[in-house]
ZAPARO-872662 format. One record per residue: residue number from 1; residue in one letter; z, x, y of N, C-alpha, C, O in turn. Coordinates in Angstrom, 2 decimals. Layout:
N
> NUM	a	Z	X	Y	Z	X	Y	Z	X	Y	Z	X	Y;
...
***
This chain:
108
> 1	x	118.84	192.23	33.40	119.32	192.12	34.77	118.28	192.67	35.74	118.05	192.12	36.82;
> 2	x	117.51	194.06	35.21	116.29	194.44	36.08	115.33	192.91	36.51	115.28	192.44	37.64;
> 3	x	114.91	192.57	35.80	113.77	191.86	35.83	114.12	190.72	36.27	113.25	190.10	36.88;
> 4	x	115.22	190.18	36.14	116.00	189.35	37.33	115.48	189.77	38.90	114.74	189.21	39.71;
> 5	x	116.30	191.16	38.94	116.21	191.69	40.60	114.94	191.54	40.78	114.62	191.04	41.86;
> 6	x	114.02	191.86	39.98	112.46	192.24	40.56	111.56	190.91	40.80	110.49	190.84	41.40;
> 7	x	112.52	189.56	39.97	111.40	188.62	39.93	112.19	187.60	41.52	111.56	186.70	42.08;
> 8	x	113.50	187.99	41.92	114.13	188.06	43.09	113.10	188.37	44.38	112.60	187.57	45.17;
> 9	x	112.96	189.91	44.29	112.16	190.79	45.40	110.71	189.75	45.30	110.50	189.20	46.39;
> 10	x	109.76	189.40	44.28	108.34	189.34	44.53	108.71	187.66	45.08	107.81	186.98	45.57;
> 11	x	109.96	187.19	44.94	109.75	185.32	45.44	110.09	185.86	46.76	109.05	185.77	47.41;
> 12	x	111.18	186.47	47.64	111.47	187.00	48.66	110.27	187.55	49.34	109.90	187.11	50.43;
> 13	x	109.58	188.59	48.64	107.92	188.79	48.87	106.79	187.52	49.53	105.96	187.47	50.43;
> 14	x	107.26	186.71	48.60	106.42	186.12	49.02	106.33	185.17	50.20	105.43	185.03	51.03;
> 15	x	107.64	184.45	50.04	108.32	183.77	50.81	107.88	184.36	52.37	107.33	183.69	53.24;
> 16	x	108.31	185.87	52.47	107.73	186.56	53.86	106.30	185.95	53.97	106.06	185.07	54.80;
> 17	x	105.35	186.43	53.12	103.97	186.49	52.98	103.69	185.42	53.67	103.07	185.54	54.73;
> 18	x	104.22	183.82	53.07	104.04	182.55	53.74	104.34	182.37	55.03	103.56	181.77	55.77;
> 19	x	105.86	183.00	55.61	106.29	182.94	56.31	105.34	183.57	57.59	105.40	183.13	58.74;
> 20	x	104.54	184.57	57.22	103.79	185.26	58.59	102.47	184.91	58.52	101.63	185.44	59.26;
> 21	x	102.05	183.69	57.33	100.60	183.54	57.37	100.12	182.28	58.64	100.49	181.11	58.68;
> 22	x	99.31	182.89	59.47	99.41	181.99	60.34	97.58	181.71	60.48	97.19	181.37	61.60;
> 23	x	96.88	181.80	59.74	95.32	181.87	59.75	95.46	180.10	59.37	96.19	179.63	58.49;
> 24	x	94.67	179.42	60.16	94.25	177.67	60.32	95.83	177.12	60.90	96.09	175.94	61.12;
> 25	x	96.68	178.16	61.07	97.74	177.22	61.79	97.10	176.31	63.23	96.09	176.54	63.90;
> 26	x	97.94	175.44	63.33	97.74	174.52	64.71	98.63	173.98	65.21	99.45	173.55	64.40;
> 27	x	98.95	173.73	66.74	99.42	173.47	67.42	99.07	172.69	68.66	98.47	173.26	69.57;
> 28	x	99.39	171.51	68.72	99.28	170.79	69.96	99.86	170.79	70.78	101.08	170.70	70.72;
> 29	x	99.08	170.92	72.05	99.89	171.03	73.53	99.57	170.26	74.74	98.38	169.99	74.90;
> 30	x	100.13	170.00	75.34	100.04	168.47	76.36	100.42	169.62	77.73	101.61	169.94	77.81;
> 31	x	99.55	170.15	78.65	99.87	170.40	80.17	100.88	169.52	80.56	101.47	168.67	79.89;
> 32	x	101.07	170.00	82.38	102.26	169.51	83.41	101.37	167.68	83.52	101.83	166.61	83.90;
> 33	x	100.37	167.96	83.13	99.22	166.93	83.82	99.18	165.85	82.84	98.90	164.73	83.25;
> 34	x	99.44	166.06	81.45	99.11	165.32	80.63	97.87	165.38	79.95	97.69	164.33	79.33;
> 35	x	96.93	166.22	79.82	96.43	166.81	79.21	96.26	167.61	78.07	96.63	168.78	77.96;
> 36	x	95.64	166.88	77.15	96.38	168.06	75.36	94.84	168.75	74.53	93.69	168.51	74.16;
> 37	x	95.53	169.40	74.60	95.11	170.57	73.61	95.25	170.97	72.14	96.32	170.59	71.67;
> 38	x	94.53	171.58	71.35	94.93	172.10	70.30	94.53	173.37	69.79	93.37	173.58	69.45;
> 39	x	95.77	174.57	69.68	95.79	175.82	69.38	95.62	175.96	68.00	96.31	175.48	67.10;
> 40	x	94.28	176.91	67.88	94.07	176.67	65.99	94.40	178.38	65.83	93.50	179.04	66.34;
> 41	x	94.99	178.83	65.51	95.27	180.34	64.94	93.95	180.84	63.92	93.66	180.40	62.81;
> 42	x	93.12	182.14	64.90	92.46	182.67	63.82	92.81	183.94	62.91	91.88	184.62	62.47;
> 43	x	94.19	184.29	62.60	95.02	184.52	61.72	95.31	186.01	62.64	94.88	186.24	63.77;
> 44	x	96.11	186.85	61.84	96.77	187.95	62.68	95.36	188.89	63.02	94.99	189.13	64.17;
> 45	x	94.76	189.28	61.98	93.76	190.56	62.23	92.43	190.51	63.53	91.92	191.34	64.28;
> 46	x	92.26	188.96	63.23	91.36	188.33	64.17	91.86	188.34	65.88	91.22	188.67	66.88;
> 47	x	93.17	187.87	65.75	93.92	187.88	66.88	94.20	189.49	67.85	94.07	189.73	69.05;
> 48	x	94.58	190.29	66.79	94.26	191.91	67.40	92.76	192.09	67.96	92.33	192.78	68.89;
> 49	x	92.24	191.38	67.21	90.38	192.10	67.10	90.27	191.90	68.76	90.23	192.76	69.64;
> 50	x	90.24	190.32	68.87	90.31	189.55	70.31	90.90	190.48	71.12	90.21	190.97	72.01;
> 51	x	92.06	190.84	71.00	92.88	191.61	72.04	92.11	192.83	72.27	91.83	192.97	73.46;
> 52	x	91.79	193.52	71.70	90.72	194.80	71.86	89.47	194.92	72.35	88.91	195.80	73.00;
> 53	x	88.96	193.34	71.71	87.73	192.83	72.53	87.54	192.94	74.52	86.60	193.16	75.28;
> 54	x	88.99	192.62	74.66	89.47	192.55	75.97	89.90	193.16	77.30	90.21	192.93	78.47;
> 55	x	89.62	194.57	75.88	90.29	195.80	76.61	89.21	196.55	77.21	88.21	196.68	76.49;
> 56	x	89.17	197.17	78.54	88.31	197.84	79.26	89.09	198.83	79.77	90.32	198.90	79.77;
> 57	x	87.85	199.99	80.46	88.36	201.06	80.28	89.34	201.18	81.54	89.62	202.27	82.04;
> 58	x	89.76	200.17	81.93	90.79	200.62	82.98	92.24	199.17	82.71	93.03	198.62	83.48;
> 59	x	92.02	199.08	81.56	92.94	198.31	80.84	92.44	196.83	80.51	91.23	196.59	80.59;
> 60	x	93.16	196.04	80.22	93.36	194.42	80.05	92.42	193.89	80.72	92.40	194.26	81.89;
> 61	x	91.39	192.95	80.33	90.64	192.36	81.40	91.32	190.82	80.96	91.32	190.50	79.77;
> 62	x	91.89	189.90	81.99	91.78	188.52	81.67	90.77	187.98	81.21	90.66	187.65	80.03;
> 63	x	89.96	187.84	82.03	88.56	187.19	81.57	87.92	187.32	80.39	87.54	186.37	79.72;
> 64	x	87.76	188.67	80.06	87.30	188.41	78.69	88.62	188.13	77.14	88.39	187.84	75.96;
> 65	x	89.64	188.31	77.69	90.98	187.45	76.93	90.52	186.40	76.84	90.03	186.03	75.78;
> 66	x	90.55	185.59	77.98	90.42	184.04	77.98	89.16	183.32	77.71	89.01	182.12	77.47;
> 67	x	88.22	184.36	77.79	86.76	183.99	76.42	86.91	184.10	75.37	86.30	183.33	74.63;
> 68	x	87.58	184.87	74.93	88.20	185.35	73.48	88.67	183.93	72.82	88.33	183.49	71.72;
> 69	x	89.69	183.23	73.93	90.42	182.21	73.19	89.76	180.62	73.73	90.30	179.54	73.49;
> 70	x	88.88	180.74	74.27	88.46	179.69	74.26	87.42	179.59	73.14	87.35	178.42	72.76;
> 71	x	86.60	180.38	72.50	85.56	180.33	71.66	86.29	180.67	70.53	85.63	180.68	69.49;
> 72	x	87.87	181.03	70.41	88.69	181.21	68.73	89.97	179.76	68.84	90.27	179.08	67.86;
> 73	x	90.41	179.59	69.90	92.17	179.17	69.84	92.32	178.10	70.61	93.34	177.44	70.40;
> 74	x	91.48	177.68	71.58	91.64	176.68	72.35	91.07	175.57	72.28	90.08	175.61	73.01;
> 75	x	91.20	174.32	71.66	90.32	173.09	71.67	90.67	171.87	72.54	91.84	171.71	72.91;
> 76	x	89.74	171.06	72.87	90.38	169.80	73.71	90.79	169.15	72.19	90.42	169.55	71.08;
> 77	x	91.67	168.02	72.51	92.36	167.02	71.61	91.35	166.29	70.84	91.85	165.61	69.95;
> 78	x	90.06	166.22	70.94	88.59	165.56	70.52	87.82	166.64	69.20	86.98	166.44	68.32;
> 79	x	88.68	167.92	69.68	87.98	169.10	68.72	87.14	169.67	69.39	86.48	170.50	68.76;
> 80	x	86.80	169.52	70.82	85.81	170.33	71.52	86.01	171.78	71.93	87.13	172.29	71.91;
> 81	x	85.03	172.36	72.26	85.31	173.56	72.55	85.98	173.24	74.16	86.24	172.14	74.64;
> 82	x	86.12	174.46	74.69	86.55	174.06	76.26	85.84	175.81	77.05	85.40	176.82	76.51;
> 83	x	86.02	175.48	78.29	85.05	176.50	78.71	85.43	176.79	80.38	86.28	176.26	81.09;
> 84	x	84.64	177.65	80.63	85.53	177.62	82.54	85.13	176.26	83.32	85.74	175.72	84.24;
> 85	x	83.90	175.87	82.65	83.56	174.64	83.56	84.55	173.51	83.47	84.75	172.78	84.44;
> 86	x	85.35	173.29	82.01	86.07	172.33	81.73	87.38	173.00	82.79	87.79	172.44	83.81;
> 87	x	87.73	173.92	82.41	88.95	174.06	83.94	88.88	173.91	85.08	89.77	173.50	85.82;
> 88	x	87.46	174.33	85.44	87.28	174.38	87.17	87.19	172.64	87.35	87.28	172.32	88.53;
> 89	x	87.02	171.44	86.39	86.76	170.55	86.61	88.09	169.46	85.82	87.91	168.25	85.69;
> 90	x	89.32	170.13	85.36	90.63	169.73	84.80	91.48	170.09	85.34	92.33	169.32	85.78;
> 91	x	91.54	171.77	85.53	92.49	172.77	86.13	93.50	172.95	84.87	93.28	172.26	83.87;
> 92	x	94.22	173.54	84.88	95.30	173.93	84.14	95.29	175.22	83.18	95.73	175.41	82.04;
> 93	x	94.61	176.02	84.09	93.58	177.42	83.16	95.19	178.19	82.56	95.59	178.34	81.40;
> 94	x	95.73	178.51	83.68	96.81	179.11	83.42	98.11	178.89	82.29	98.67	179.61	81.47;
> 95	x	98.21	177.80	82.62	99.04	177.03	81.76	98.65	177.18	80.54	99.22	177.99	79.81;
> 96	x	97.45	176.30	80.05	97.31	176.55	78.85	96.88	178.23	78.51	97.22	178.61	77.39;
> 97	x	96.40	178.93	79.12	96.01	180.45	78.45	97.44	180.98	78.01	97.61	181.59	76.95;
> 98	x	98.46	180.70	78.91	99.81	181.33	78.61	100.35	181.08	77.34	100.80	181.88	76.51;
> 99	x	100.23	179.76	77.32	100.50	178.60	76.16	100.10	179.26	74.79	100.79	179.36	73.78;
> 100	x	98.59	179.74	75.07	98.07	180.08	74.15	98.20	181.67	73.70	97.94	182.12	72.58;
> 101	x	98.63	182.34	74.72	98.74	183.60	74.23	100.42	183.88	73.24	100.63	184.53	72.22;
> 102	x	101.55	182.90	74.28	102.16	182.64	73.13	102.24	182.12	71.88	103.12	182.37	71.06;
> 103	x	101.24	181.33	71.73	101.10	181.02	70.42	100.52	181.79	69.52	100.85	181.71	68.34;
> 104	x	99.65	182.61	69.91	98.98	184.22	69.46	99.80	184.62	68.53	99.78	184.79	67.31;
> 105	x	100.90	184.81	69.89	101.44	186.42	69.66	103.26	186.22	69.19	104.04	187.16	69.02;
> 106	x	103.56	184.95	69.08	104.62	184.39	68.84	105.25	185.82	67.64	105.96	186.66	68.19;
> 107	x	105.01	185.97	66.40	105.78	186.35	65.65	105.40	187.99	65.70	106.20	188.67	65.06;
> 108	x	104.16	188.83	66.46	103.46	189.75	66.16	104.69	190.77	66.43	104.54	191.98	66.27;
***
């Protein structure tokens, strides 16, 4: 009956394990505009790293957040990278960064 319970706990184990692995996840996203995107997850540890990357000494900097995720999490629908020039010349910076930080930080 032990080894029942225990071989129970390590599928339950694992099951979590799958459940929070989110490293090459992806997600497509279409702006107000019609514009799509694709959010590639560079897994949980990477995703903290970024966030710290970001941090200055008088807290949170956007800007370097949203470098963070354009060079890890943010692609055009083609697989391209995307960059401030592609917003200042698309728009929709906001939208998608939000987009994307929820997709980050969805289960953290």
């Amino acid at each position: 009956m032990k080894k029942r319970h225990i071989t129970n706990n390590l599928k339950r184990k694992e099951m979590e394990r799958k459940a929070m692995a989110k490293k090459g996840e992806k997600m497509e996203f279409e702006t107000q505009k019609g514009q799509k995107y694709v959010f590639q997850h560079p897994g949980l540890r990477e995703t903290f790293r970024m966030r710290d990357r970001a941090k200055t000494e008088t807290g949170s900097s956007s800007e370097l957040l949203y470098n963070e995720f354009m060079e890890h999490v943010v692609f055009t629908a083609e697989g391209g990278r995307v960059s401030w020039d592609h917003f200042e010349e698309n728009g929709g910076l906001s939208e998608v960064m939000k987009a994307a930080a929820k997709f980050l930080f969805q289960d953290v």
